[in-house]
N, C-alpha and C positions, 0 to 999 in steps of 0.2 A: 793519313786517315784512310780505313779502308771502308768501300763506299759499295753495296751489297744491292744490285735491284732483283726482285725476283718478281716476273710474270708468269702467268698460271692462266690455262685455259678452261680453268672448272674455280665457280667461286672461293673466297677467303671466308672466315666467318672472323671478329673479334679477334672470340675466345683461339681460335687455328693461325691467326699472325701473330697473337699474344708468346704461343706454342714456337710457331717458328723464330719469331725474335730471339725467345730464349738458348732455343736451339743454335740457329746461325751466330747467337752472341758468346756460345762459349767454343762451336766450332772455329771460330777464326782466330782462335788463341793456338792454334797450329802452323801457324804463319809465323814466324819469328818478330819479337818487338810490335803485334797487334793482339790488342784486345777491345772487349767487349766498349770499354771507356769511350775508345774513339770512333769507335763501329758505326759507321751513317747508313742505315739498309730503310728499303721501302718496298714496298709488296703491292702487286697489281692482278687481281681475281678475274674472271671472265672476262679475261684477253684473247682476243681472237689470233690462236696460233693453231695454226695449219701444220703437218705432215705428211708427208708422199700420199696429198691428198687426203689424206683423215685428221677428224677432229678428236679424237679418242685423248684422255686426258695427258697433258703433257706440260714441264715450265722450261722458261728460257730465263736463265741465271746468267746474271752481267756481274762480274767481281772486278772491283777496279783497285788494282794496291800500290803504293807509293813505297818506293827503297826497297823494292824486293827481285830485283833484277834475275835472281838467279831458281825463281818461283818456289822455294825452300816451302815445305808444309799445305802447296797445292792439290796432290792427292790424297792427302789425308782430311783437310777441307772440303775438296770435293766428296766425297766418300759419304761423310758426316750430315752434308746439307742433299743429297740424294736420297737419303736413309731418311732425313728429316722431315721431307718432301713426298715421300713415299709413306712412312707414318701416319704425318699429320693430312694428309690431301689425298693420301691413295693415290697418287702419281706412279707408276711401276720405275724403278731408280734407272730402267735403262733407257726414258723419255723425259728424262730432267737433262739438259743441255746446260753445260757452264761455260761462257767464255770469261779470258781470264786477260784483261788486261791492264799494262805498268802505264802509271801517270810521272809524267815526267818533272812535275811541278804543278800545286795546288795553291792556294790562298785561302785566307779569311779574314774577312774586314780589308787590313792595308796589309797584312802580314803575306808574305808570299817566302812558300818556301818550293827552291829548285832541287834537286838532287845533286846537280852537277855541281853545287856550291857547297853540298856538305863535302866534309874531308874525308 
């Protein structure tokens, strides 16, 4: 499951997460074996993120993906959710920051799946 946080140092509105859900949920269908189905993203507005000293609008995008070791379909994700972001928030795409990191093993409820134990 791939797990999408986006913070933003200029408010969210609704109707602008509603926008970006929709957005970040067909962009992560560039990822090979993710979609929109298992997509867990959450959105944070007037977060206090800082810049070589300025506050001038800007988000910090946290992408967490499971079985994708070899980052297949990350720059075209990133691409998508920059544009997205830049769109819907007026964020200029070259102050949307993505870090992009593999989980190694997730759960839910009692079910825990590792990576290392698929085949």
């Amino acid at each position: 499951m791939p797990f999408v946080v986006t913070r933003a140092n200029v408010p969210i509105s609704a109707e602008q997460e509603a926008e970006l859900k929709e957005r970040i949920g067909q962009a992560i269908a560039h990822v090979p074996g993710k979609s929109e189905s298992g997509l867990l993203l959450a959105f944070e507005g007037d977060a206090r993120l800082w810049l070589a000293g300025g506050d001038e609008p800007l988000a910090y995008v946290e992408a967490s993906m499971f079985a994708n070791e070899r980052h297949a379909g990350y720059g075209a994700l990133a691409f998508d959710v920059a544009c997205a972001l830049q769109e819907v928030l007026d964020i200029p795409a070259g102050r949307v920051y993505i870090r992009f990191s593999d989980i190694p093993a997730w759960s839910v409820g009692d079910m825990v799946v590792d990576r290392r134990m698929l085949g």
